[in-house]
N, C-alpha and C positions, 0 to 999 in steps of 0.2 A: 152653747147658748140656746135657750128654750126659743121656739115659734110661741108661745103661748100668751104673751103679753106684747113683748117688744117689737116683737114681728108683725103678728097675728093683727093684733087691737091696735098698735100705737101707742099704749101704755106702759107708764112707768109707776114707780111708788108715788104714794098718794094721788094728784090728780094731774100729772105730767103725762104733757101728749107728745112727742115726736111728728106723727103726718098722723092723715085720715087718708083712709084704706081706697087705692083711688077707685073713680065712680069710672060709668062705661061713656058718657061723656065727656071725661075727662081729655084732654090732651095724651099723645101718646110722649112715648120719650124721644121719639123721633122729630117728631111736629112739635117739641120744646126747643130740643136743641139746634133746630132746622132754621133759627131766627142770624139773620148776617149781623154782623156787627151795630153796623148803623140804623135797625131797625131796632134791636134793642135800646142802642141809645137816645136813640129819637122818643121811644116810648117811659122813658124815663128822666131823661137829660135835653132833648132836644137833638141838632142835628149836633155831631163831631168839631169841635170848635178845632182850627187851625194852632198850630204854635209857630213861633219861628223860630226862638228859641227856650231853652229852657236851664235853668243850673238848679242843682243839688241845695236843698236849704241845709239850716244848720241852726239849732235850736241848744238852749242850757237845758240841763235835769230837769224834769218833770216831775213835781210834788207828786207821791204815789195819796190815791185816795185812801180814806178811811176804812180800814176792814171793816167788813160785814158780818163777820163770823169772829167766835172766839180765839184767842193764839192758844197752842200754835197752827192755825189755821190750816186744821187737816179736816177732809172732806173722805165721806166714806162711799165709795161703788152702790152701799144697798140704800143711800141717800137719794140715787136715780134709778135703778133697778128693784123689781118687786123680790119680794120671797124667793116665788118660785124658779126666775130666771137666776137668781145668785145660788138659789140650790142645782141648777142646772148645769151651771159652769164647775161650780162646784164637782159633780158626776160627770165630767166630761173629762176633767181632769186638766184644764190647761184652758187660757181666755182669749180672743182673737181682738185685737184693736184695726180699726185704721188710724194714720196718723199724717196729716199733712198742714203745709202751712202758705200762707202770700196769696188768699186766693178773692179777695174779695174788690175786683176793677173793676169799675161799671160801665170803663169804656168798651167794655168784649163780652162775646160769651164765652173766654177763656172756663172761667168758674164755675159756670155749668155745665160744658164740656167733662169735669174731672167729678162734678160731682154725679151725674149721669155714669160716670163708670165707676166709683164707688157702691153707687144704689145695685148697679147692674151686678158686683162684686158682691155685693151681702145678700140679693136676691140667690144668687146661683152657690152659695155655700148650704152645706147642708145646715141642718137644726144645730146642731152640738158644735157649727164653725161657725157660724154667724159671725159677725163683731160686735163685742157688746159696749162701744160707746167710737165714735172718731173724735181722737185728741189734736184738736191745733193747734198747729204751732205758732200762730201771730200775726199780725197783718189781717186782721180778720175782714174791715174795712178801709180801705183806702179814700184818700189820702189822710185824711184826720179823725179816723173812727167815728165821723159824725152820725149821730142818733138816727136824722131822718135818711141814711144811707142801708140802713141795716133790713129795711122793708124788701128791697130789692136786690140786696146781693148779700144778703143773709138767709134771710126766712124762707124767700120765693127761692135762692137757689138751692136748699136745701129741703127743700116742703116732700119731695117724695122722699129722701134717704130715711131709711128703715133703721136708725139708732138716735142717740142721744148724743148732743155732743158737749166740751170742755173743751177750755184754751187754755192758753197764759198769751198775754198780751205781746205784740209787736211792736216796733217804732212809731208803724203809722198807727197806731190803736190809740196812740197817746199826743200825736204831732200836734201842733199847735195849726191851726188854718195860714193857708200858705198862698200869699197874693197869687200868687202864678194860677193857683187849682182855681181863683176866683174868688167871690166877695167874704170878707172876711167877719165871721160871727164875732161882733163884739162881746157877747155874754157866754162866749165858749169856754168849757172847763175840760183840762187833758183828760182823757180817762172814758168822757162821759157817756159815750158810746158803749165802750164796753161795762162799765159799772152798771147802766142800765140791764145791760142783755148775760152778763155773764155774773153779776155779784148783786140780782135782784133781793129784797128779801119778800117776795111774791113771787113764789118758782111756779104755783098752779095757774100764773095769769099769761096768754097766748102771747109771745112777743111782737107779730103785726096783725092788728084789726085790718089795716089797709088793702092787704092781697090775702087777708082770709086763709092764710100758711096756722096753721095750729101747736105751731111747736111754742113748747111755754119757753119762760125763763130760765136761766141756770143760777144757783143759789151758790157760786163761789164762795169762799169765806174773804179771798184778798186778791190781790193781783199775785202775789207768790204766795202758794199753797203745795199741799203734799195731798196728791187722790190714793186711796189703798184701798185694793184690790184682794180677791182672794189669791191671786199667782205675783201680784208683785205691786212695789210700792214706787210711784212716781212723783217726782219732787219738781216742779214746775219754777222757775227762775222769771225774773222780770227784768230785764238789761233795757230799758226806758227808750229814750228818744233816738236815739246819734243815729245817724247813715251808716257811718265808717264804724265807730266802735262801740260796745256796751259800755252802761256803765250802771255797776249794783254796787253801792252804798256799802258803811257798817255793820246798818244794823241789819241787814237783810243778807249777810253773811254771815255773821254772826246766826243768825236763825236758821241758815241753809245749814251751816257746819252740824247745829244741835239734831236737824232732822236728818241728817245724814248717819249720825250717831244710835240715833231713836229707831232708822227703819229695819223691819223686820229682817234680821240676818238671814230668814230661811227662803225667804223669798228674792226674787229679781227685783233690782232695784235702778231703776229709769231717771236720769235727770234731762231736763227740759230745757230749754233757751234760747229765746228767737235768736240771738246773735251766735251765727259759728264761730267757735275757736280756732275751726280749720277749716279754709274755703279754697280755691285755685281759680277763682272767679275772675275774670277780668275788672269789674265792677266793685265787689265785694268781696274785697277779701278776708280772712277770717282776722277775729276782734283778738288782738293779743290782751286785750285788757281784762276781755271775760275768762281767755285761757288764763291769767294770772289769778283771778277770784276762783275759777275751778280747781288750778292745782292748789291753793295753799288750803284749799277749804278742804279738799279731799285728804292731804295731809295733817292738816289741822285735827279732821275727826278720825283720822286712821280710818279709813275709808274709803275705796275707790266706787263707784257706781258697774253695773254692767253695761250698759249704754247710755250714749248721749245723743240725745233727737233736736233740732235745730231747723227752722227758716231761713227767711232773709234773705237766702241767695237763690235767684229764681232755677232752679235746675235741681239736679241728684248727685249728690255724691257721695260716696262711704269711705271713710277711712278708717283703719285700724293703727290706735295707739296703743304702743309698748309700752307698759310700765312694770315698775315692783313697786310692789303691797309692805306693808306693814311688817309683814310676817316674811318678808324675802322672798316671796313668790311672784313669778313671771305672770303678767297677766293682758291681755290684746281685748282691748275694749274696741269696741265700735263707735264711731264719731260722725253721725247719719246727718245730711243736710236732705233737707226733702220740700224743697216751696216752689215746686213747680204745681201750683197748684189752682192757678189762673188769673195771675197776673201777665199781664196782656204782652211782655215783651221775656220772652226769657235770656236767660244770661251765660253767657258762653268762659270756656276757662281760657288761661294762659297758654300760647301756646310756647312747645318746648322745641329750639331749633328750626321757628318757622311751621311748625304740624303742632294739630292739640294732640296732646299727650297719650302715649300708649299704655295700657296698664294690665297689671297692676304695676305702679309706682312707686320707687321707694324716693319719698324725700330727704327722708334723716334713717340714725338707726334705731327710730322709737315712733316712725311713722310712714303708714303706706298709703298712698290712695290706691284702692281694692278697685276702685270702677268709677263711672260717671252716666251721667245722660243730659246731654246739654239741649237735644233738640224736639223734646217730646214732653207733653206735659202729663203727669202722671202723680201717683199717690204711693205709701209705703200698706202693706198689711203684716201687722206683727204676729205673731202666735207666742204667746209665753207659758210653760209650764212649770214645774219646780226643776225641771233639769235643763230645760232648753228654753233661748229662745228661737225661734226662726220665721225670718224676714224675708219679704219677696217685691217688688217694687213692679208696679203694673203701671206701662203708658201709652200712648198712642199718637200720634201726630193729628195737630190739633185739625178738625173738621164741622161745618154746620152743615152735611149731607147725610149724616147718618149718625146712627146712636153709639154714641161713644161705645168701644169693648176694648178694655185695657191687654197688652201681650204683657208675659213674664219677658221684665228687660234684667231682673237681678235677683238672685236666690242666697240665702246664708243660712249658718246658723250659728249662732253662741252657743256655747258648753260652759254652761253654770258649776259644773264641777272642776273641770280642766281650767277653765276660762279662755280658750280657743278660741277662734274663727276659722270657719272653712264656709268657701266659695261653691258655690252646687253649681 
């Protein structure tokens, strides 16, 4: 990944900014993240309202919005990257992402916390590692993806991170206003939050005038889309509303199964979806409903993916699934949950005979949990090239005393050839 635009200037193709280069004025990252909870919220929300108690809503399907782009609502890398940076990656030979998801609570500064180690993470990589975009995974705002939430735990938590970034929507991206969070927008429509900021069709216009953050818009084509890359093709899923489980439609399987068929053989190929298939979460546990649209659809196109990236569940966890392919070949995918990403309570697993679980775990004989991280909030960083991928998960125990610096809590890599995992 080139310093030459993305880095350097802030620039992307046509007139897309990410940040402006900070000034010596500015705030350090220390003296950002150095804010307590309650001075955040105060400066945004007012003081910390009480609860006494609280219960889990539960809402019907969510009419998905109107695409904004054409079907089959594929979206191309040099759509946000210029020339030179996709000829960059190009000679570098292999593309770096971050990837995480659940991060956007305005009751904390959980979210800036992780986003502080992100920027800190793509500052300290060389030129040719960069990340050339972070994909989230969902939940982008909490509790109901409201519009006027996006200023502050969107734009301003992300105003120094040195990339661009891509979602696919979460539950709460789409939730209906929920009397408990408070007064309830009568002319709210699901979606609206993100449709504004992620499926603009004005991607050169700044997303908040209010705190003066310069990232523009993102010109998605839909709420499920397919981003392609020069090293690999990612097919983003939209499993709607539900706490407990997804739920994706006909026709949006129907259109998963075609772009599964469609994506580039030569390349890695990534599917996406706030809801895990597989979780050990005490809270959330994984959606058998989404594992059922994943396997028939994978069958359906003769097609397995090499990875599957996921939210939702506030913590880390990887698992590898055993399957056979088409062709009779053994193959160990990875099944990544990663939304520790600054929602303000994380989420702890099951425990097994009274202790959380030693690992790696076998649950079945087609699934392992490889690892976890239930007490530290953190981010995933992918490297894909045409033979490998490999993954590294950086986090820290959450602090407003000092500038976030992620530790390696987990290292892998996939063999695109083989279709292996091994654990570093």
């Amino acid at each position: 990944m080139s310093a030459s635009k993305s880095f350097s200037a802030g620039q992307g193709a046509g007139n897309r900014r990410n940040r402006i280069l900070p000034q010596t004025t500015a705030p350090t990252e220390i003296q950002r993240h150095a804010q307590t909870e309650s001075q955040r919220h105060a400066r945004i929300h007012g003081p910390i309202p009480v609860q006494a108690s609280f219960s889990l809503p539960t809402y019907p399907f969510q009419p998905l919005p109107t695409p904004t782009g054409p079907s089959p609502y594929r979206f191309d890398l040099s759509q946000i990257l210029t020339t030179e940076d996709i000829a960059a990656i190009q000679t570098a030979g292999d593309m770096t992402i971050h990837t995480v998801g659940d991060t956007g609570d305005y009751r904390g500064t959980q979210q800036d916390f992780v986003s502080g180690m992100m920027t800190a993470d793509a500052n300290s990589l060389p030129n040719t590692g960069k990340p050339a975009f972070l994909y989230h995974l969902g939940d982008v705002v909490y509790f109901a993806g409201d519009i006027d939430k996006y200023a502050n735990n969107f734009y301003a938590t992300y105003q120094n991170y040195p990339a661009f970034i891509v979602a696919i929507s979460g539950n709460h991206d789409c939730q209906p206003d929920d009397p408990q969070d408070g007064p309830v927008d009568p002319n709210k429509v699901p979606f609206d939050g993100f449709v504004q900021n992620f499926m603009s069709t004005t991607p050169e216009v700044p997303g908040s005038i209010k705190t003066g953050a310069p990232r523009t818009q993102m010109d998605q084509p839909n709420v499920y889309w397919t981003l392609t890359t020069p090293f690999g093709t990612i097919i983003g899923l939209c499993s709607n509303v539900g706490e407990t489980e997804g739920e994706i439609h006909a026709d949006q399987q129907a259109w998963f199964v075609s772009e599964l068929q469609a994506a580039d053989p030569t390349k890695a190929l990534i599917v996406t979806v706030h809801h895990p298939p597989f979780s050990g979460d005490v809270d959330h546990s994984g959606s058998s409903a989404v594992e059922v649209v994943l396997t028939n659809s994978f069958h359906a196109a003769g097609r397995y993916p090499d990875m599957v990236l996921s939210g939702h569940v506030h913590n880390y966890q990887r698992f590898t699934n055993i399957v056979t392919d088409a062709s009779g070949n053994t193959r160990q995918i990875p099944f990544i949950v990663a939304g520790a990403g600054g929602y303000t309570n994380l989420g702890k697993l099951q425990k097994v005979n009274g202790q959380y679980p030693s690992v790696p775990l076998t649950i079945s004989s087609d699934l392992i949990l490889e690892t976890y991280n239930q007490t530290d909030f953190g981010f995933l960083r992918l490297t894909i090239s045409p033979t490998q991928i490999t993954g590294v998960y950086l986090s820290a125990p959450f602090s407003t005393n000092s500038a976030p610096v992620g530790q390696q809590n987990d290292a892998f890599t996939l063999d695109l050839t083989t279709h292996t995992v091994t654990t570093k």
